[in-house]
Backbone as CSV, one residue per row, in Angstrom:
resi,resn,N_x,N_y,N_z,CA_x,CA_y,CA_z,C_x,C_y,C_z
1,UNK,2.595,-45.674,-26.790,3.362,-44.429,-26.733,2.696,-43.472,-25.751
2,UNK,3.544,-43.094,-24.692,3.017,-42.015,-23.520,3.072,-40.811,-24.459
3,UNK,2.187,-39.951,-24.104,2.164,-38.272,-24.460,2.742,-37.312,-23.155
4,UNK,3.637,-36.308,-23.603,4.642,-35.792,-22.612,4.274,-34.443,-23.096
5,UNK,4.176,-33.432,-22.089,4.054,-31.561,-22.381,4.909,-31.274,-21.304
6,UNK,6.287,-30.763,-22.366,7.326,-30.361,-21.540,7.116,-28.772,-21.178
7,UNK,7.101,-28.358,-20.040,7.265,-27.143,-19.519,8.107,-26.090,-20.004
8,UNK,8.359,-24.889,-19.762,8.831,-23.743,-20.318,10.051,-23.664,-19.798
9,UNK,10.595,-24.513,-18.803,11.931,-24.684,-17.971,12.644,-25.311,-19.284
10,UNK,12.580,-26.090,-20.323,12.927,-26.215,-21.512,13.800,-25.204,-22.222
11,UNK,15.033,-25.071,-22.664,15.415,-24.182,-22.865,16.055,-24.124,-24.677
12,UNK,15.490,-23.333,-25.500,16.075,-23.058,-26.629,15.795,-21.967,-27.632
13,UNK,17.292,-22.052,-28.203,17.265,-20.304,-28.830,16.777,-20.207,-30.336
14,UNK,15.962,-21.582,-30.473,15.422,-21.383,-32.111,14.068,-21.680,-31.906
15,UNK,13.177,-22.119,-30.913,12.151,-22.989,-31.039,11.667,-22.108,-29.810
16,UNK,9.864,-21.606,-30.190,9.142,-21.431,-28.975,8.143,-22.310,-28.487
17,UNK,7.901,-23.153,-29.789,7.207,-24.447,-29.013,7.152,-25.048,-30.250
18,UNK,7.266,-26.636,-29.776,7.603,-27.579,-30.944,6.661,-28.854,-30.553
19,UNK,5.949,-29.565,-31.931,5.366,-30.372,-31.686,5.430,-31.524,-32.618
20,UNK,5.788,-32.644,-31.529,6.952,-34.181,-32.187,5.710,-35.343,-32.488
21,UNK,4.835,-35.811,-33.613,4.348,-36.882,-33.709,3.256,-36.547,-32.739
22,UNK,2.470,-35.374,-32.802,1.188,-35.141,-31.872,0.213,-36.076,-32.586
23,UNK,-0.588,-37.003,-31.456,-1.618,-37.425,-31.691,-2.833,-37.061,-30.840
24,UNK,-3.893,-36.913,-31.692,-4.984,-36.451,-30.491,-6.622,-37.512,-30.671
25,UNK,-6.852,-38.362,-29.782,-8.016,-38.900,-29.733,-9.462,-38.802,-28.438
26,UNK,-10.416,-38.717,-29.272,-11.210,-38.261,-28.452,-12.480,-39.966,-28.642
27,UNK,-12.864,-40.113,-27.447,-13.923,-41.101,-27.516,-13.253,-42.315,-26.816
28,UNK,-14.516,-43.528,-26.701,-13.700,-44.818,-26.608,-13.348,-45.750,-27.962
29,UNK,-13.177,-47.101,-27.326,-12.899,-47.651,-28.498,-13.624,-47.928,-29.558
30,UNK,-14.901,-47.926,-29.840,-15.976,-48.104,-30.524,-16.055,-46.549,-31.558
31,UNK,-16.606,-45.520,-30.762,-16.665,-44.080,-31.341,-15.365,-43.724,-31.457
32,UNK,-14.252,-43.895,-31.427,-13.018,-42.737,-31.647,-12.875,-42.114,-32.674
33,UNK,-12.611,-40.911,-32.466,-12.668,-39.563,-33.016,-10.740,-39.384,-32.984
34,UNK,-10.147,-39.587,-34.409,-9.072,-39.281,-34.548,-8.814,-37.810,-35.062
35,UNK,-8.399,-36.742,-33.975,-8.658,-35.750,-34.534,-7.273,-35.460,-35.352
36,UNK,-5.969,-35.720,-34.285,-4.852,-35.167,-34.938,-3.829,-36.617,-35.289
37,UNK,-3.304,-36.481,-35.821,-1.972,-38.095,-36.246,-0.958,-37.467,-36.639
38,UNK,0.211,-37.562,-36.038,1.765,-37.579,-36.031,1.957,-36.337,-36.597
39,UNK,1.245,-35.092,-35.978,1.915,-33.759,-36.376,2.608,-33.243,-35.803
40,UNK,3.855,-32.796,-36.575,4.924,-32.293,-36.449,4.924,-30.848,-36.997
41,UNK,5.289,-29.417,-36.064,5.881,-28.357,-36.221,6.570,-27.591,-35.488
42,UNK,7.097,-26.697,-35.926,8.018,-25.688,-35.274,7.626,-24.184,-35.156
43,UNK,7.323,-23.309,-34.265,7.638,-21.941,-34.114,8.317,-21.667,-33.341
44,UNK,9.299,-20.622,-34.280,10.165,-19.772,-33.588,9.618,-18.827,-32.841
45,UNK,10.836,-18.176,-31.974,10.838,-17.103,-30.930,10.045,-16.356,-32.175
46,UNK,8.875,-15.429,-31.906,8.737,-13.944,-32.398,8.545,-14.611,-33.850
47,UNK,8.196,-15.270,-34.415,7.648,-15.982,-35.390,6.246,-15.974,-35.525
48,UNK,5.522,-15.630,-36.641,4.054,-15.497,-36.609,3.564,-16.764,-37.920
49,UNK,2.699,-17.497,-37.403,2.470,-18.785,-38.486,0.929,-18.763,-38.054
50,UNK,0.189,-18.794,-39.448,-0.616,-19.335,-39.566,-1.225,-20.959,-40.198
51,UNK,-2.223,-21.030,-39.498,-2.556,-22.648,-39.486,-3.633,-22.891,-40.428
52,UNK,-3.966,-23.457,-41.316,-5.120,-23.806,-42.993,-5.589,-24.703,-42.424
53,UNK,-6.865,-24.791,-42.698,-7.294,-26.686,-43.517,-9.056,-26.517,-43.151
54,UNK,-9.426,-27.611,-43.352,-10.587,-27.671,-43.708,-11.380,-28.006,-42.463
55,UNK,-12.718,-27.345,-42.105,-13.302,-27.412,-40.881,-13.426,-28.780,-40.334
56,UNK,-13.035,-29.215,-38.946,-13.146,-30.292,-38.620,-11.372,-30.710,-38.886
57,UNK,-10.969,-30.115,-39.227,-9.447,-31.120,-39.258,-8.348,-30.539,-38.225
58,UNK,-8.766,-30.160,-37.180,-8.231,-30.323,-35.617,-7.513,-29.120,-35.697
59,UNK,-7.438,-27.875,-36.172,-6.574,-26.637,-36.114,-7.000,-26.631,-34.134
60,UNK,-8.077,-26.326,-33.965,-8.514,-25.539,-32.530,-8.078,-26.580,-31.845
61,UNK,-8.073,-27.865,-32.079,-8.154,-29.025,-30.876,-6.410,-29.316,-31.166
62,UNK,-4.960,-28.618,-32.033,-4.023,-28.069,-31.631,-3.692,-27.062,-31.173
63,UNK,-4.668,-25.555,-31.166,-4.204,-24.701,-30.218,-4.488,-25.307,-29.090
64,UNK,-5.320,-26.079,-28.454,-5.626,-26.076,-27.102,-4.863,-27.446,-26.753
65,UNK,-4.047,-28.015,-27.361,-3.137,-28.950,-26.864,-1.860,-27.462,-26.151
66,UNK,-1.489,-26.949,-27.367,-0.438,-25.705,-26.926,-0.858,-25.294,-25.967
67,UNK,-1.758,-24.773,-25.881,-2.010,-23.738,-24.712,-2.876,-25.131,-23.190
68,UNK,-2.202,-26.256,-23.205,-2.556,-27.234,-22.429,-3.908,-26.670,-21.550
69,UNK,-4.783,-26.700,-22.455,-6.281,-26.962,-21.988,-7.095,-28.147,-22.503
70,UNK,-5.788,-29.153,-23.156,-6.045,-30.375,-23.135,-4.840,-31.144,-23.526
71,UNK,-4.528,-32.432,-23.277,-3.311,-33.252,-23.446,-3.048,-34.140,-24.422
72,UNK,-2.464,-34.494,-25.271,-2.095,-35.078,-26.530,-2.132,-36.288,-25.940
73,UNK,-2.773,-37.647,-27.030,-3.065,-38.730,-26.916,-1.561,-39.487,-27.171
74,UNK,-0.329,-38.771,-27.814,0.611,-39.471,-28.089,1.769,-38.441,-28.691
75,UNK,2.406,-38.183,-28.422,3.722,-36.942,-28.718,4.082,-36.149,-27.855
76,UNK,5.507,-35.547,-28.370,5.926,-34.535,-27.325,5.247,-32.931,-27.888
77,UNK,4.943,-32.538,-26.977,4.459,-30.402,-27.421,5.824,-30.071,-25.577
78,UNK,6.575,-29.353,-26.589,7.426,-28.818,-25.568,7.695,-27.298,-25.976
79,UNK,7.212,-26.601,-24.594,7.198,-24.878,-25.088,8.644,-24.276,-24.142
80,UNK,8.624,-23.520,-25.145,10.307,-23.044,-24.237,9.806,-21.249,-23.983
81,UNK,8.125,-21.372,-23.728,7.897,-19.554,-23.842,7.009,-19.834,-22.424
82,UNK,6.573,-18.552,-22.232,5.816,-18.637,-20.442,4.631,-18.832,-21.179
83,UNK,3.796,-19.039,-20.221,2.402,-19.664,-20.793,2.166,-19.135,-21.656
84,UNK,1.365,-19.770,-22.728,0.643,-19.157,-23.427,-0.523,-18.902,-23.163
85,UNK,-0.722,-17.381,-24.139,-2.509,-16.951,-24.104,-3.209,-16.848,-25.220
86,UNK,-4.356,-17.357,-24.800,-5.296,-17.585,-25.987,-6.676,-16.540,-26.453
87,UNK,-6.787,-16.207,-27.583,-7.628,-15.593,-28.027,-8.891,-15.897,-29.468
88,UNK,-10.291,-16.400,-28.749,-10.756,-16.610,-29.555,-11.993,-16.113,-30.437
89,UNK,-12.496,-16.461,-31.243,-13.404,-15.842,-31.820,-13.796,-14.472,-31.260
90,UNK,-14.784,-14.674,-30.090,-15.156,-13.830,-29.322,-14.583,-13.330,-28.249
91,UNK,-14.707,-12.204,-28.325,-13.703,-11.503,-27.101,-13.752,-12.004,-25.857
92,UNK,-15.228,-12.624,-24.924,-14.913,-13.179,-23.893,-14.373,-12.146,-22.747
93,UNK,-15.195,-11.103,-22.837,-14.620,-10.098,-21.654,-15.847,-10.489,-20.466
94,UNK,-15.147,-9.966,-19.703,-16.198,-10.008,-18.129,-17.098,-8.623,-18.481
95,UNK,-18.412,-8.733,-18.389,-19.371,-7.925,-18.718,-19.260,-7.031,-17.640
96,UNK,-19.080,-7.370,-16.111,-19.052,-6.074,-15.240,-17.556,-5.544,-14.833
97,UNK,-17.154,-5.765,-16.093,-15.777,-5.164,-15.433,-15.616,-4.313,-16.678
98,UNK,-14.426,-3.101,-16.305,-14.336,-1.929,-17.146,-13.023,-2.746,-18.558
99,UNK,-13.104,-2.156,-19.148,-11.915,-2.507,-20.608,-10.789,-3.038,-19.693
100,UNK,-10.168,-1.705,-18.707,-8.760,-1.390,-17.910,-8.652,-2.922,-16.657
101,UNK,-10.197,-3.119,-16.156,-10.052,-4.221,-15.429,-10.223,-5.299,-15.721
102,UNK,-10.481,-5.717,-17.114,-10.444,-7.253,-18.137,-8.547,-7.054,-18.059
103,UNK,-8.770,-6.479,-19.020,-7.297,-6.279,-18.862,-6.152,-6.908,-17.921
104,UNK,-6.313,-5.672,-16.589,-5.467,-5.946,-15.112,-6.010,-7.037,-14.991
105,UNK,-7.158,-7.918,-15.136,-7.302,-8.879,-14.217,-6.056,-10.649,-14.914
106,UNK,-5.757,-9.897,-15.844,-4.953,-11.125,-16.321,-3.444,-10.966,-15.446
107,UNK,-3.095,-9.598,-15.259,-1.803,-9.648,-14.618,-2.498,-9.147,-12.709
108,UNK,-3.552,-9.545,-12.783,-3.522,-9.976,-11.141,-3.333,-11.072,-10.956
109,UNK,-3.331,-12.482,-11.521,-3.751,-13.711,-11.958,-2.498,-13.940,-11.827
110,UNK,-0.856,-13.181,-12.464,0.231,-13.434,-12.462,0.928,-12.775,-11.091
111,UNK,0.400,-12.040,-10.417,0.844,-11.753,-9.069,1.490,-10.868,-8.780
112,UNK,0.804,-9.398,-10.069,1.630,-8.517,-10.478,0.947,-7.264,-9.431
113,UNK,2.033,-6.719,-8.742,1.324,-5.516,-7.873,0.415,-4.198,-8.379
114,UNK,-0.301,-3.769,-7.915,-1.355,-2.807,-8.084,-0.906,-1.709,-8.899
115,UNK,0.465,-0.874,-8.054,0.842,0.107,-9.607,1.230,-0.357,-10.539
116,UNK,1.902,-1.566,-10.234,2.525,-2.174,-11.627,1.471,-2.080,-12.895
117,UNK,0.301,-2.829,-12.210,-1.137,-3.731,-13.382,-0.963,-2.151,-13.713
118,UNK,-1.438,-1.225,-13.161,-2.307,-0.178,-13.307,-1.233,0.585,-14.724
119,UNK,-0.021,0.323,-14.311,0.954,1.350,-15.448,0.572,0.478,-16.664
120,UNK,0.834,-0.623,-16.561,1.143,-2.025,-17.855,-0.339,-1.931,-18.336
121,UNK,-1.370,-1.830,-17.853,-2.349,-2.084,-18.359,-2.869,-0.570,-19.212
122,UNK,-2.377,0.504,-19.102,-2.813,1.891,-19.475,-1.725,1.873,-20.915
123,UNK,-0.393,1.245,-20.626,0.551,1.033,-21.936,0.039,0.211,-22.879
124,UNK,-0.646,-1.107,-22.425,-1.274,-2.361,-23.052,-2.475,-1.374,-23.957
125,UNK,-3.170,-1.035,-23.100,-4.677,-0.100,-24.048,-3.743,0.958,-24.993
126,UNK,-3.208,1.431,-25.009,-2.465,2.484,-25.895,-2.035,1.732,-26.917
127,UNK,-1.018,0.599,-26.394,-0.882,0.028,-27.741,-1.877,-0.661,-28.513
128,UNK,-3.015,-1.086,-28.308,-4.115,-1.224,-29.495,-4.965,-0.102,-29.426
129,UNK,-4.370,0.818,-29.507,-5.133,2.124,-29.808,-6.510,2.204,-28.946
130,UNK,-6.531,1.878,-27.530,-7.776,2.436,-27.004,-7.530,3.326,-25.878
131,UNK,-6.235,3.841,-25.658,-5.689,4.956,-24.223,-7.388,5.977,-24.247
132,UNK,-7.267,5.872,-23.187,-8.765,6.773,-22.781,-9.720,6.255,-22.570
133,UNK,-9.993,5.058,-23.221,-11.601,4.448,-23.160,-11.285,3.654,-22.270
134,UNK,-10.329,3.035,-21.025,-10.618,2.004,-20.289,-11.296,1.982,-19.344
135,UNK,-12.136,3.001,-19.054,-13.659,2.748,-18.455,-14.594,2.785,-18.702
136,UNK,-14.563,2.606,-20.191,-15.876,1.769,-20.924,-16.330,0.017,-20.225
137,UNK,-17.393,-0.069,-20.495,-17.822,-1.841,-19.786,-17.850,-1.780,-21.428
138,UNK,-17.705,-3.326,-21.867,-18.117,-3.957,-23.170,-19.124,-3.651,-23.856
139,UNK,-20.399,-3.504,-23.166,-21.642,-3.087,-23.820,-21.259,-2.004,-24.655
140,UNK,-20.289,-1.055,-24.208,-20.201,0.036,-24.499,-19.134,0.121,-25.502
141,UNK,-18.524,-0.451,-26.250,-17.567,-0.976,-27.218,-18.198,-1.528,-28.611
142,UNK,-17.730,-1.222,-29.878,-18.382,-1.647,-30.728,-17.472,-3.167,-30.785
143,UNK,-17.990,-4.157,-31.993,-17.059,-5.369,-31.872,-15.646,-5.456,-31.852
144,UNK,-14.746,-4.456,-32.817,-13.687,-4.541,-32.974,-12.832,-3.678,-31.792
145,UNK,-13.798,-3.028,-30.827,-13.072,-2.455,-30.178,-12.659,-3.903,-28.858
146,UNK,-14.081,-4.471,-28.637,-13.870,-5.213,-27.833,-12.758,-6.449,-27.979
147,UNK,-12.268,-6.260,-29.593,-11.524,-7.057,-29.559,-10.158,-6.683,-29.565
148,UNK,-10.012,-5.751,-29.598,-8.717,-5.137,-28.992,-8.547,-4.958,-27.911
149,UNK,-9.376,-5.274,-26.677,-9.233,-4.864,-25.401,-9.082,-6.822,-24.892
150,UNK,-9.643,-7.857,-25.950,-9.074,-8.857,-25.770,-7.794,-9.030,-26.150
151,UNK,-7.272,-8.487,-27.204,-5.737,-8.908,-27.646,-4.837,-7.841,-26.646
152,UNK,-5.299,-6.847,-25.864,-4.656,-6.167,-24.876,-4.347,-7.375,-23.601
153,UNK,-5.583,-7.807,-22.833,-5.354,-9.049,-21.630,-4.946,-10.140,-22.562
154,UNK,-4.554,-10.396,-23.550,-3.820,-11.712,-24.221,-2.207,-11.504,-23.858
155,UNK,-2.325,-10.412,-24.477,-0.805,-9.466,-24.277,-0.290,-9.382,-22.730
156,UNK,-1.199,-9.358,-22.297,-1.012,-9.157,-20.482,-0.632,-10.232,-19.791
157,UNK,-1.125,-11.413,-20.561,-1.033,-13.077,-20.139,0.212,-12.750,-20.450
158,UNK,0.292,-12.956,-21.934,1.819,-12.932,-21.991,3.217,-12.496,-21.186
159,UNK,3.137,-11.169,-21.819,3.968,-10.513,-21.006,4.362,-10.467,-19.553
160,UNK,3.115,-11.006,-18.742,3.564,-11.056,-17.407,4.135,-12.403,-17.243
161,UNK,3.820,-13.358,-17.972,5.003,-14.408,-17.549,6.169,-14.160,-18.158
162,UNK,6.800,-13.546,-18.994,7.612,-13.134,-20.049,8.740,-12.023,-19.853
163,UNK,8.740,-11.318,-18.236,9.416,-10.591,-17.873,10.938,-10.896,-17.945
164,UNK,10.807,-12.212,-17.519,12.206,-12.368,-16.819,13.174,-13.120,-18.393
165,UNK,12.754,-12.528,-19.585,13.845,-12.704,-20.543,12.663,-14.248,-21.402
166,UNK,11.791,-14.626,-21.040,11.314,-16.098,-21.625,10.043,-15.631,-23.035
167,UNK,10.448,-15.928,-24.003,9.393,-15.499,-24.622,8.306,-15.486,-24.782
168,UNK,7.452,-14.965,-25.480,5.927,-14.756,-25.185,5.409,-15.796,-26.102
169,UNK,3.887,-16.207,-26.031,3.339,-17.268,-27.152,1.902,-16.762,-26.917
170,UNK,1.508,-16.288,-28.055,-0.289,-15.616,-28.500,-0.596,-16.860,-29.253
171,UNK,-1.653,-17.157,-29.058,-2.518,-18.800,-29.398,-3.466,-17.431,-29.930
172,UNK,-3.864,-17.746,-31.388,-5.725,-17.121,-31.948,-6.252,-18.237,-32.644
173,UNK,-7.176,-18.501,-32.384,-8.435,-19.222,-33.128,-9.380,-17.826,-33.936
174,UNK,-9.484,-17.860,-35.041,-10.293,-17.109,-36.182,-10.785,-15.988,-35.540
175,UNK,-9.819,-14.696,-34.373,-10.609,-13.765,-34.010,-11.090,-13.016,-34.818
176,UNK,-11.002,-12.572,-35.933,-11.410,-11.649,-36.433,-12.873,-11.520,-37.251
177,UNK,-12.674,-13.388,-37.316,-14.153,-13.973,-38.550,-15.370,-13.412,-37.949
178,UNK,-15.919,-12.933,-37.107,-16.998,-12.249,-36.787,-17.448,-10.747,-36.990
179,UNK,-16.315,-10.162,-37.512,-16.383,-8.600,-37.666,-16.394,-8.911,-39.318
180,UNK,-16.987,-7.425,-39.405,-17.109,-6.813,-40.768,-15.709,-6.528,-41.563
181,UNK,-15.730,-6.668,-42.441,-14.709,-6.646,-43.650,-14.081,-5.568,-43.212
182,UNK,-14.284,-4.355,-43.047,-13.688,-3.174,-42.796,-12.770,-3.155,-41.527
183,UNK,-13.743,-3.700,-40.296,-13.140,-3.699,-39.157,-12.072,-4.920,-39.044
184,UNK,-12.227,-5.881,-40.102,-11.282,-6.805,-40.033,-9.873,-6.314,-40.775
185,UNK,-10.393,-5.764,-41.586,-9.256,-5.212,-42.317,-8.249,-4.552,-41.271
186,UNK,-8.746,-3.900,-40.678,-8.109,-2.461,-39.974,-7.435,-3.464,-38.889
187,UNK,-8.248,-4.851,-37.951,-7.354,-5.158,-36.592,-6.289,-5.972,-37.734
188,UNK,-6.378,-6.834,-38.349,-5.475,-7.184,-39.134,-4.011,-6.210,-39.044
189,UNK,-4.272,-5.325,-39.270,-3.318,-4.053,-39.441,-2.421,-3.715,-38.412
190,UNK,-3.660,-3.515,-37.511,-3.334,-3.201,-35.709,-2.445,-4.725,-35.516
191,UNK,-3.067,-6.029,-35.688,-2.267,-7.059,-35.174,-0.841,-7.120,-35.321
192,UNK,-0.802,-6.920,-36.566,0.601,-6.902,-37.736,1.526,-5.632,-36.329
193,UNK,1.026,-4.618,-36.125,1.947,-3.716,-35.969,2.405,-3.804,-34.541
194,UNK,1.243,-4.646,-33.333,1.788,-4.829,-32.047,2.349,-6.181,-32.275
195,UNK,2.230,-6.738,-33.400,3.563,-8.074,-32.792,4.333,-7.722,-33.200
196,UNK,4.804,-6.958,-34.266,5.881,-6.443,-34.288,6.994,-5.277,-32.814
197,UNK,5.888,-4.851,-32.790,6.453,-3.825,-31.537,6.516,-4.623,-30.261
198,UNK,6.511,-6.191,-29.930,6.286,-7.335,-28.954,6.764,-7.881,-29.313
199,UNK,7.457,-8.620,-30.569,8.118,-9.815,-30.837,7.632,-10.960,-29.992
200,UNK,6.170,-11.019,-29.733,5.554,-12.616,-29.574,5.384,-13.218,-30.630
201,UNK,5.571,-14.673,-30.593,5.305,-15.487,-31.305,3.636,-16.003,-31.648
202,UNK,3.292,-16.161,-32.832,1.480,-16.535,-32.985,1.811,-17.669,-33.408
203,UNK,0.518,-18.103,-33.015,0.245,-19.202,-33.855,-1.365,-18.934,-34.255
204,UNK,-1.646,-18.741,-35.274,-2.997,-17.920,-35.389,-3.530,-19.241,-36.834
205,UNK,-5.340,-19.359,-36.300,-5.914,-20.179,-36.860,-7.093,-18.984,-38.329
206,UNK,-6.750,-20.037,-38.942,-7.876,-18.974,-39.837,-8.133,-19.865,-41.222
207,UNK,-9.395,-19.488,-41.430,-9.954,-20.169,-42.938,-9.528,-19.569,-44.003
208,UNK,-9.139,-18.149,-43.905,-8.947,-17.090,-44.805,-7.526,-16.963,-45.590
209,UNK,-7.493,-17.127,-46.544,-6.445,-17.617,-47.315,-5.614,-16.856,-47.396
210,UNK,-5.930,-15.138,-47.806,-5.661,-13.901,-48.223,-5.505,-13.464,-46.461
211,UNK,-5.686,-13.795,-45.714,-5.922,-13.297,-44.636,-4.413,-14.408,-43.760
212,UNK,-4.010,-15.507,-44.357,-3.415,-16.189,-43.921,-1.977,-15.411,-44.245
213,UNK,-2.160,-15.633,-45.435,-0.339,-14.836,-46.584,-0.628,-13.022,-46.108
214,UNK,-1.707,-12.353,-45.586,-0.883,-10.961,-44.761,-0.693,-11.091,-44.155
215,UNK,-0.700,-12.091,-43.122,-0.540,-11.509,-41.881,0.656,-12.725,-41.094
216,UNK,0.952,-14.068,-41.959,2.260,-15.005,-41.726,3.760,-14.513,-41.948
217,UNK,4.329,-14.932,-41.668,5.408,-15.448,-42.023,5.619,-16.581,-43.139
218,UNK,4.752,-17.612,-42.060,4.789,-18.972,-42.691,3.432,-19.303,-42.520
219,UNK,3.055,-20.213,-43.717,1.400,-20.937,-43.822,1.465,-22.095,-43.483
220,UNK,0.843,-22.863,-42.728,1.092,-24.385,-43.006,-0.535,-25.126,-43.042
221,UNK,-0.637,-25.778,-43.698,-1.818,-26.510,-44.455,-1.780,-27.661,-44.049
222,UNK,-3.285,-27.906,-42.462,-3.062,-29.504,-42.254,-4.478,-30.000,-43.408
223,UNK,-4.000,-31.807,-43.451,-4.899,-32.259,-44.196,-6.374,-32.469,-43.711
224,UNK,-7.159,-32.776,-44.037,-8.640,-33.449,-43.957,-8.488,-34.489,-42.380
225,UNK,-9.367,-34.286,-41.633,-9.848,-35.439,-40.341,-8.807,-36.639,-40.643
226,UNK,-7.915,-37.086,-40.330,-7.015,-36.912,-39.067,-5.838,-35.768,-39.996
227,UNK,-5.818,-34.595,-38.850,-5.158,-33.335,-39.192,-3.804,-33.895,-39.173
228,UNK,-2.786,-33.783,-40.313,-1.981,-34.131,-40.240,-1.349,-32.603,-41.281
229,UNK,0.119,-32.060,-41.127,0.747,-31.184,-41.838,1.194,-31.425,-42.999
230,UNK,0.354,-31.404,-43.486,0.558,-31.905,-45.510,1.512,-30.626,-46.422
231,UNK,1.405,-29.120,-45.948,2.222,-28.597,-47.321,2.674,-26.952,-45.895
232,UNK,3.248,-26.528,-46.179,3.761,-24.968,-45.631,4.474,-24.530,-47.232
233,UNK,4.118,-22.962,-46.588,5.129,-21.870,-47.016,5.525,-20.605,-46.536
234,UNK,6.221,-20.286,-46.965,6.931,-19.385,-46.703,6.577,-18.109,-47.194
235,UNK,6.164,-17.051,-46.489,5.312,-15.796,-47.121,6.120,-14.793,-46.673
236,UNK,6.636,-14.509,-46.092,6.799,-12.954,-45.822,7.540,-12.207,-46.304
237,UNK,7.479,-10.838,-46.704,8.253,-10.387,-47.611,8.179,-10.744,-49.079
238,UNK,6.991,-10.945,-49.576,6.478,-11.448,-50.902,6.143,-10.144,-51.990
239,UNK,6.611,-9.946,-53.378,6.063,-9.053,-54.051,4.474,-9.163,-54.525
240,UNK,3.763,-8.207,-55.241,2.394,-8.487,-55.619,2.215,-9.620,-56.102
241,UNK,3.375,-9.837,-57.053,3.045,-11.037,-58.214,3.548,-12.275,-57.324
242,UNK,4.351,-12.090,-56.390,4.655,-13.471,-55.600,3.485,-13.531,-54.772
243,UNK,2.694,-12.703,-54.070,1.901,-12.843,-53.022,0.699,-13.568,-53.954
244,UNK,0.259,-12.943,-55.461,-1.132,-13.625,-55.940,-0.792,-15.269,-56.251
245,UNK,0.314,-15.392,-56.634,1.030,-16.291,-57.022,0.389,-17.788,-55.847
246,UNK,1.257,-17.213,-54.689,1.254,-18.040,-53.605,-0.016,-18.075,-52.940
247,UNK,-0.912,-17.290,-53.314,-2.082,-17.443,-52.670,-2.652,-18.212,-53.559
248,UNK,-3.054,-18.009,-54.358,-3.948,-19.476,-55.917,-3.136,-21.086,-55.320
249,UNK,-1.939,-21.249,-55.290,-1.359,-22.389,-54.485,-1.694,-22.992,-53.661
250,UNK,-1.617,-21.613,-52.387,-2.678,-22.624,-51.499,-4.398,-22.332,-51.317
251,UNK,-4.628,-21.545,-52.028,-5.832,-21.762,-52.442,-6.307,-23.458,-53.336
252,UNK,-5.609,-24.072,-54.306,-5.206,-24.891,-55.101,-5.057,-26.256,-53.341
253,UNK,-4.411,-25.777,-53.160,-4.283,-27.301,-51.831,-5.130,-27.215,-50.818
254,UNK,-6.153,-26.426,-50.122,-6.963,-25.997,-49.785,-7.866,-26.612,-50.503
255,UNK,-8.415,-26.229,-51.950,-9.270,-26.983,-51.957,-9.156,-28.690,-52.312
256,UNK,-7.817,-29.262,-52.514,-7.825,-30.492,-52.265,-8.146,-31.227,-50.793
257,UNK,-7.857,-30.389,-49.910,-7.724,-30.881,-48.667,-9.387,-30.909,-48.344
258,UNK,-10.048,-29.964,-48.841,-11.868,-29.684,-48.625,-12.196,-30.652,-49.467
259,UNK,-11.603,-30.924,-50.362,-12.063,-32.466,-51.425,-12.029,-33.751,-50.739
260,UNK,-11.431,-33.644,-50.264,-10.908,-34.964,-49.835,-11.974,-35.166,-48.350
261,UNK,-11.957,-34.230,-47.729,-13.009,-34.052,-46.206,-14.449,-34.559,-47.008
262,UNK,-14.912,-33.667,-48.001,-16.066,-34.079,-48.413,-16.341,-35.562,-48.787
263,UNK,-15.711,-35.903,-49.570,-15.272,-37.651,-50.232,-15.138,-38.501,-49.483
264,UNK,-14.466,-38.527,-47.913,-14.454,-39.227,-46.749,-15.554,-39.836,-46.110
């Protein structure tokens, strides 16, 4: 079976990127490393899903099939959004450049003219609440700020391929797991309120269970080494007693899936 990554010339009005029987292997024939086997999912346009499972069971090594910074050993991943951008753990800013020019430098990259970057990028900092500080350098940023000035040039990826009507696609791997409870709390908050005001689509990775059901739509739970999509749900718009409810659940399959990794 050939592996195929269909381009964004792909066109459809329910799906921003879909993935048919992904397989992913790493090694030769002796060592192979089966990371992913025959996973199948769907996000919609402006759809926010988070991804579960137990360390080692290929969440990151499927964002980076999506965001083709590597190629599936066997399935179709076909995105119908302009590139996607990725955001991980660590902010990953250029140390000699100011907040405003991490930023612009993602929509110089897209071939966007000088007043243009300069307007988009002063709107981009406003909307994660940093208008004023974009001539701070990083040093000069506490963690959570710097990580809003990453989900600003994520936004910038986006959006600049995304002009001409094609939707946007935000890839996160666990940004937030490095900050303090407080400051996580709060971008959590901030995240929630610029995808809403963006209607990009996430696909956001995280260990955090409680952290999965605020901030989804939809959960989906792959299994133990070879990552395969064993259980989803459906979260959003949940009352107290539905939200504790649904969290013990997949808390409850979660730790089968960590049972089963260990026992292997």
């Amino acid at each position: 079976m050939t592996a195929m990554l269909h381009p964004s010339s792909v066109t459809s009005h329910n799906t921003a990127v879909r993935l048919a029987g992904v397989h992913k292997r790493f090694g030769g024939s002796r060592d192979t490393v089966v990371a992913l086997e025959g996973v199948d999912l769907r996000v919609a346009p402006g759809e926010f899903v988070c991804l579960l499972g137990a360390s080692g069971c290929g969440k990151t090594t499927l964002l980076n099939l999506v965001a083709g910074l590597d190629k599936p050993s066997a399935g179709d991943i076909t995105l119908t959004t302009s590139r996607p951008a990725v955001m991980f753990q660590e902010a990953a800013l250029m140390p000699w450049l100011t907040a405003s020019r991490n930023v612009e430098l993602a929509l110089r990259l897209a071939g966007m003219r000088r007043s243009e970057r300069r307007e988009r990028t002063a709107e981009l900092l406003d909307l994660v609440r940093l208008g004023g500080l974009g001539d701070r350098r990083p040093h000069e940023l506490s963690g959570g700020m710097r990580q809003r000035v990453a989900l600003a040039r994520a936004l910038a990826s986006t959006t600049a391929g995304s002009e001409n009507g094609t939707p946007a696609l935000l890839l996160m791997d666990e940004p937030f797991s490095a900050l303090d409870a407080i400051t996580r709390d709060v971008l959590q908050g901030e995240l929630l309120r610029v995808w809403r005001s963006t209607n990009t689509a996430v696909l956001f990775v995280t260990h955090d269970v409680r952290e999965a059901v605020r901030l989804g739509q939809r959960v989906v739970l792959l299994s133990s080494r070879p990552g395969r999509v064993v259980r989803e749900w459906a979260v959003d718009g949940l009352s107290g007693a539905e939200e504790a409810e649904i969290i013990e659940e997949i808390n409850s399959g979660l730790r089968e899936v960590i049972s089963s990794h260990a026992a292997a």
